[in-house]
MIGU-791333 format. One record per atom (N, C-alpha, C, O): x, y, z; atom name; residue number from 1. Coordinates in pm, 1 decimal, decimal comma, padded with zeros to 6 digits. Each point is the difference from the previous one (the first is absolute). Layout:
BEGIN
- u / v / w / at / i
- X / Y / Z / CA / NUM $
...
//
This chain:
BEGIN
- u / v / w / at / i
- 08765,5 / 09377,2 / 09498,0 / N / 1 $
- 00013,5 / -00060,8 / 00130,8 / CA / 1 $
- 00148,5 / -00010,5 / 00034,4 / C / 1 $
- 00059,7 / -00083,4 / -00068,1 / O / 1 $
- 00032,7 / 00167,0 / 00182,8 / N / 2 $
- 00060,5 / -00071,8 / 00024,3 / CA / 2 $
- 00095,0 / -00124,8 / 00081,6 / C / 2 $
- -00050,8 / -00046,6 / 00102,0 / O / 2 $
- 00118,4 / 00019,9 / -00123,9 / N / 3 $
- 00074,6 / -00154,9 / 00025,7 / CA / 3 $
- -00013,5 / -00037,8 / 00126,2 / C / 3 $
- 00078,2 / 00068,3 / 00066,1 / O / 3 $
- -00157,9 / -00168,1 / 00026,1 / N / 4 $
- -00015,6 / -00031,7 / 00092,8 / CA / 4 $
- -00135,4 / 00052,3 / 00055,6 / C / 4 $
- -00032,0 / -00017,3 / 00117,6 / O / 4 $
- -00057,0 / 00091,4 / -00220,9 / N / 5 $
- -00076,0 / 00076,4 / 00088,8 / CA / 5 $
- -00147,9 / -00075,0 / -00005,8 / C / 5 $
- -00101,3 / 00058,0 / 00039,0 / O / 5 $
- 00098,9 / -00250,1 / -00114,2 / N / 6 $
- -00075,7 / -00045,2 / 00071,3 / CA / 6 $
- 00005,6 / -00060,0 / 00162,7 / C / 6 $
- -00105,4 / -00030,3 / 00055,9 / O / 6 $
- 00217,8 / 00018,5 / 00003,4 / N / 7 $
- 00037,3 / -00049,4 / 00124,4 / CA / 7 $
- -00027,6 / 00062,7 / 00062,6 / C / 7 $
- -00035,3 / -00045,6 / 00108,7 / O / 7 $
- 00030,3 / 00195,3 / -00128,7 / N / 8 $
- -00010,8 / 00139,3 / 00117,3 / CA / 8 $
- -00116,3 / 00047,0 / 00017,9 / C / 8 $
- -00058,0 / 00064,8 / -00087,2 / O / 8 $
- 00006,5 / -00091,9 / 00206,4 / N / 9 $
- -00185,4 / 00004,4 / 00028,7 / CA / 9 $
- -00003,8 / 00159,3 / 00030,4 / C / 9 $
- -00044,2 / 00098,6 / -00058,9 / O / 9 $
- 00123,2 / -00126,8 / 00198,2 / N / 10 $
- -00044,9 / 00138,4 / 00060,6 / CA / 10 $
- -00036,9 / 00157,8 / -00099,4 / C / 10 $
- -00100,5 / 00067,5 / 00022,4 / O / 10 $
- 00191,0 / -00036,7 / -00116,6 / N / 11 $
- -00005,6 / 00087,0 / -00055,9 / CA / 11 $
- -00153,2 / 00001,8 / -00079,3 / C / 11 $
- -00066,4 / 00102,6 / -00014,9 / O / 11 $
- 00022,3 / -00250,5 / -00036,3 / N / 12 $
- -00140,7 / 00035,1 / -00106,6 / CA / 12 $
- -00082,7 / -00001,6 / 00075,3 / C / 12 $
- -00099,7 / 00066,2 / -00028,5 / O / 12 $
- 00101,9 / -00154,4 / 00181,2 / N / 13 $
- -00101,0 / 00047,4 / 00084,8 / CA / 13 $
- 00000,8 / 00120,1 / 00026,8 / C / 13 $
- -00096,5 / 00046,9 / -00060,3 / O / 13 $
- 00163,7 / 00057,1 / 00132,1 / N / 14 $
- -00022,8 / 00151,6 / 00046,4 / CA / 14 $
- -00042,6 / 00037,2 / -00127,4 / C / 14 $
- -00101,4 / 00069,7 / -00003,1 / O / 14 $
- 00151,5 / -00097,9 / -00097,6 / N / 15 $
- -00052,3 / 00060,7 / -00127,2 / CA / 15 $
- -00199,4 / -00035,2 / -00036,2 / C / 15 $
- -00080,1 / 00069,2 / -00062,8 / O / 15 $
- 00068,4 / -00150,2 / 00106,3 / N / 16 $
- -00135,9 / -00050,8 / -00045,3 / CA / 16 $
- -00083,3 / 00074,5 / 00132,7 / C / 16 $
- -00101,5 / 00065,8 / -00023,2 / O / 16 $
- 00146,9 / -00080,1 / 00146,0 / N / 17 $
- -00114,7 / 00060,9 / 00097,7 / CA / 17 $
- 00017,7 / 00113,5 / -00014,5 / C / 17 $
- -00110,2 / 00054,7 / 00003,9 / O / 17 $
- 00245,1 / 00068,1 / -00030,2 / N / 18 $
- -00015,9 / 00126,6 / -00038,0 / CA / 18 $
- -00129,6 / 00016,6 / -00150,8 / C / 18 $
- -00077,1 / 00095,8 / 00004,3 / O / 18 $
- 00072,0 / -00155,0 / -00075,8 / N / 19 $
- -00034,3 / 00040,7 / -00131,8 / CA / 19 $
- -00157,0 / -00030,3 / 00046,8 / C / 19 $
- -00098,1 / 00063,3 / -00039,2 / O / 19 $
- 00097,5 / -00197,0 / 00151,0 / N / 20 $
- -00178,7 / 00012,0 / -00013,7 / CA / 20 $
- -00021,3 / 00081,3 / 00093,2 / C / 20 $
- -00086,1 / -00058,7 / 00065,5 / O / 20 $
- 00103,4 / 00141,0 / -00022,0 / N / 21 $
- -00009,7 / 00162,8 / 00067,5 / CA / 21 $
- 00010,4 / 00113,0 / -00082,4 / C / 21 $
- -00042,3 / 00111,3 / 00030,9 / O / 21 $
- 00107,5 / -00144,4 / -00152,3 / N / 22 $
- 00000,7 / 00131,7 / -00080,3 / CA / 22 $
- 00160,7 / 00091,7 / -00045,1 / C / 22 $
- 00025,1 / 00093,3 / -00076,3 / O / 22 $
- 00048,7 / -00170,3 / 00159,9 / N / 23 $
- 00150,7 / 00008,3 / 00006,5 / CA / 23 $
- 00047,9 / -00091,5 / -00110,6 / C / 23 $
- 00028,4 / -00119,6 / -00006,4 / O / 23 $
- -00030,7 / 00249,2 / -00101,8 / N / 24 $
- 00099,2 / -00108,9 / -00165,9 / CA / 24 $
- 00123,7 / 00030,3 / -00021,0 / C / 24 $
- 00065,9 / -00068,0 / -00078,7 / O / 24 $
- -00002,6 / 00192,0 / 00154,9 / N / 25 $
- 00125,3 / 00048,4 / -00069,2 / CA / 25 $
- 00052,3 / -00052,2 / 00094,7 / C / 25 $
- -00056,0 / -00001,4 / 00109,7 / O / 25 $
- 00153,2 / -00043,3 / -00126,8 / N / 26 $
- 00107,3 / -00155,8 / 00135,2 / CA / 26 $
- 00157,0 / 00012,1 / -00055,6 / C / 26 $
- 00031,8 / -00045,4 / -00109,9 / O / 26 $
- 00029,6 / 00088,9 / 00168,1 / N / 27 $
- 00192,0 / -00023,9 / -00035,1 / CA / 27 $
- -00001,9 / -00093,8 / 00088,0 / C / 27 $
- -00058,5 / -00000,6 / 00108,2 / O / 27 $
- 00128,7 / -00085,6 / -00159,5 / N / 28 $
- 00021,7 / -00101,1 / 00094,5 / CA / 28 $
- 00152,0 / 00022,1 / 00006,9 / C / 28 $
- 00053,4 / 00032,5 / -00106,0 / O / 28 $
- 00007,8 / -00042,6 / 00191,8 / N / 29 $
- 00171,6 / -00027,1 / 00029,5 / CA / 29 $
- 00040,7 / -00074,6 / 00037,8 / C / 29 $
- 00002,7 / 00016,7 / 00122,0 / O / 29 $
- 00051,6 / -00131,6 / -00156,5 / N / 30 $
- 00043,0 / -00129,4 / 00093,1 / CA / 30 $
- 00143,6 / -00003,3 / 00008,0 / C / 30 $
- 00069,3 / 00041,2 / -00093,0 / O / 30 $
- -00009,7 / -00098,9 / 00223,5 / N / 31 $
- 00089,9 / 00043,0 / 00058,1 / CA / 31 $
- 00051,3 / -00166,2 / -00083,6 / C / 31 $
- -00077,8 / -00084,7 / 00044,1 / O / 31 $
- 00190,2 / 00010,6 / -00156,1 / N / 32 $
- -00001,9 / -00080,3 / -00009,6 / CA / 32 $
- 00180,8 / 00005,2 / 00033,2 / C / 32 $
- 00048,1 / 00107,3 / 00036,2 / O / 32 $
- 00017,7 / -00197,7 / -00048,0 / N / 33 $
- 00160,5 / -00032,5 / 00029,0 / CA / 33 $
- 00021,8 / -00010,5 / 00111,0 / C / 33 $
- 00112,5 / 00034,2 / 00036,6 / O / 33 $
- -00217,0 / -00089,9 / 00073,9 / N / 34 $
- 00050,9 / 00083,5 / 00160,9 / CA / 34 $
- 00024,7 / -00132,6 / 00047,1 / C / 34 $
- 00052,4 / 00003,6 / 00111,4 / O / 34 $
- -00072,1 / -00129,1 / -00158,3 / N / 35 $
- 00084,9 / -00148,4 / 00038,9 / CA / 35 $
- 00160,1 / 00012,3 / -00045,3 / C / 35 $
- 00081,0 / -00028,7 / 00088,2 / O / 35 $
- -00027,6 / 00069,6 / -00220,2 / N / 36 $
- 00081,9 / -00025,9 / -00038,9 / CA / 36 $
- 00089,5 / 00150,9 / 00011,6 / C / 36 $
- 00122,0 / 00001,7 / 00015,6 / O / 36 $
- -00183,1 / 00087,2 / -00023,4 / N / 37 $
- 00100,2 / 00118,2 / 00023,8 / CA / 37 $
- -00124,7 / 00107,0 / 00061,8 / C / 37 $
- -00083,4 / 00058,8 / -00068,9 / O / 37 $
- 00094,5 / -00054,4 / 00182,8 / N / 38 $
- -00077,9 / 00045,7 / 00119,0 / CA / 38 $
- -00012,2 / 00154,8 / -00013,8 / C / 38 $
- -00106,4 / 00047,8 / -00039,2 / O / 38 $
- 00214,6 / 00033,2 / 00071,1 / N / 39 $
- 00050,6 / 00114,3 / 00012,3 / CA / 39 $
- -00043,6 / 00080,3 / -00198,5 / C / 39 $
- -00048,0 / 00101,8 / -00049,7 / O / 39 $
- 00087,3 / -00190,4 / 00021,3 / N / 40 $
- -00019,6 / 00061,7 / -00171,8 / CA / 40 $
- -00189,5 / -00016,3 / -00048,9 / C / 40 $
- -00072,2 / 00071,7 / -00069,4 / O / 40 $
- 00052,1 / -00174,4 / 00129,9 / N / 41 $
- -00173,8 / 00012,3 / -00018,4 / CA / 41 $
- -00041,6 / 00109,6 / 00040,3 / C / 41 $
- -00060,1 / 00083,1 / -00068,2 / O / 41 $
- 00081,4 / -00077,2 / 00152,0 / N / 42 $
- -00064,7 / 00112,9 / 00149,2 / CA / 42 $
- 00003,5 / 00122,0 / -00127,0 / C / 42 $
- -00094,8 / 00043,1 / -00065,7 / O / 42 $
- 00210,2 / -00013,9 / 00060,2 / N / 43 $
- 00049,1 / 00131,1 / -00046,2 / CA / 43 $
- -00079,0 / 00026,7 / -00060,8 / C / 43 $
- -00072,9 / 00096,7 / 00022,1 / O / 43 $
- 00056,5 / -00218,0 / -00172,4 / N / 44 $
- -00087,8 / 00038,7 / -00125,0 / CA / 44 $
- -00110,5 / 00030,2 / 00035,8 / C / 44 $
- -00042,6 / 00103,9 / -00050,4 / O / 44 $
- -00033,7 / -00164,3 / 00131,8 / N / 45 $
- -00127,6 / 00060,5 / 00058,5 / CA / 45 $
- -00071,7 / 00095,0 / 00047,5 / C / 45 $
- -00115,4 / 00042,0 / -00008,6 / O / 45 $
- 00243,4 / -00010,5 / 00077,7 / N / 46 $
- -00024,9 / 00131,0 / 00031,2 / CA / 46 $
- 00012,3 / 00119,5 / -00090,0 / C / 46 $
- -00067,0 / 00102,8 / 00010,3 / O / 46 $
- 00205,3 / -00139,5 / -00143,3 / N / 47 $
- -00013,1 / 00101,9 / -00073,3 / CA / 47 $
- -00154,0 / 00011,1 / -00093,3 / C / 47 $
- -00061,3 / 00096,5 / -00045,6 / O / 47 $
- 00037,0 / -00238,9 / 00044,0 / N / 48 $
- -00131,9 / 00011,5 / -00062,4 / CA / 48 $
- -00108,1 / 00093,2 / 00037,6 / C / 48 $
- -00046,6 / 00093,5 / -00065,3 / O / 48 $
- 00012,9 / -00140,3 / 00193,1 / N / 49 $
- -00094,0 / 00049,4 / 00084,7 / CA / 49 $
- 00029,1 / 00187,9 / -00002,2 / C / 49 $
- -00079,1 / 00093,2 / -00014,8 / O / 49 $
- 00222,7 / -00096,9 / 00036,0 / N / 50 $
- -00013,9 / 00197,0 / -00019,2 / CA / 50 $
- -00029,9 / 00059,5 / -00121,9 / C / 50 $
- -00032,0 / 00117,2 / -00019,7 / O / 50 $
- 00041,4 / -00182,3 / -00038,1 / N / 51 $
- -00011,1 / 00032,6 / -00140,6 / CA / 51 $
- -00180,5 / 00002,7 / -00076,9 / C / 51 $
- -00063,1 / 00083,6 / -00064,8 / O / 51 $
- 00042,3 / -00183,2 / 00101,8 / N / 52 $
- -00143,8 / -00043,1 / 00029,9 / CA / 52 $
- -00149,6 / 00156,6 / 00060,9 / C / 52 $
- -00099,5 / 00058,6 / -00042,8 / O / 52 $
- 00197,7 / -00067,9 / 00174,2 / N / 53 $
- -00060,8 / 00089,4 / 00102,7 / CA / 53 $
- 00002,4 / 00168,3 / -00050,6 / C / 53 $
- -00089,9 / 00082,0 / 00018,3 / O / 53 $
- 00237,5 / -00057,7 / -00095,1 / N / 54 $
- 00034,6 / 00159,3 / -00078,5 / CA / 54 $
- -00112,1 / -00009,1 / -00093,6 / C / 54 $
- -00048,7 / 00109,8 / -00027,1 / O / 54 $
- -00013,4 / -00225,4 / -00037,9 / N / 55 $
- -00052,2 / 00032,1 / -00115,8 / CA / 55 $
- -00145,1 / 00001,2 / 00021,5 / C / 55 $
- -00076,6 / 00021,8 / -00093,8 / O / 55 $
- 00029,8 / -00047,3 / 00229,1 / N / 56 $
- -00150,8 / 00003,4 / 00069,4 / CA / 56 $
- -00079,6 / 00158,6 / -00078,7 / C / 56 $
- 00057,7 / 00108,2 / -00011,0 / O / 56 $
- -00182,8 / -00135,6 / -00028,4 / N / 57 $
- -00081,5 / 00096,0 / 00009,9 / CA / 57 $
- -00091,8 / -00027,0 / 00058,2 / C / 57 $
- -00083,2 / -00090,1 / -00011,0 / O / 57 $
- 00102,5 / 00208,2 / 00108,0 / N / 58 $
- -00113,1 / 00048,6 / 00100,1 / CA / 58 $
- -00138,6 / 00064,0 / -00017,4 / C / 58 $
- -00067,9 / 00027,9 / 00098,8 / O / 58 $
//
């Protein structure tokens, strides 16, 4: 589990109504630092997310 991720709903909800549909494979990416360093959250996220998206099988 990690750190903070009993506080954080949204993510296990989409996760739970995808899965009772049949949707198990889930990346989740969360955009976190964007109170305290805005511009540098963003970024990571996005590098996540491309990185994420290159490694999709179709």
């Amino acid at each position: 589990m990690e750190p903070g991720s009993g506080i954080e709903h949204g993510n296990s909800y989409i996760k739970d109504v995808l899965g009772a549909i049949g949707v198990t494979n889930i990346e989740s990416i969360l955009a976190e630092g964007l109170a305290s360093e805005p511009e540098k959250g963003k970024q990571a996220a996005i590098k996540q997310a491309l990185e994420v998206a290159a490694n999709l099988k179709l």
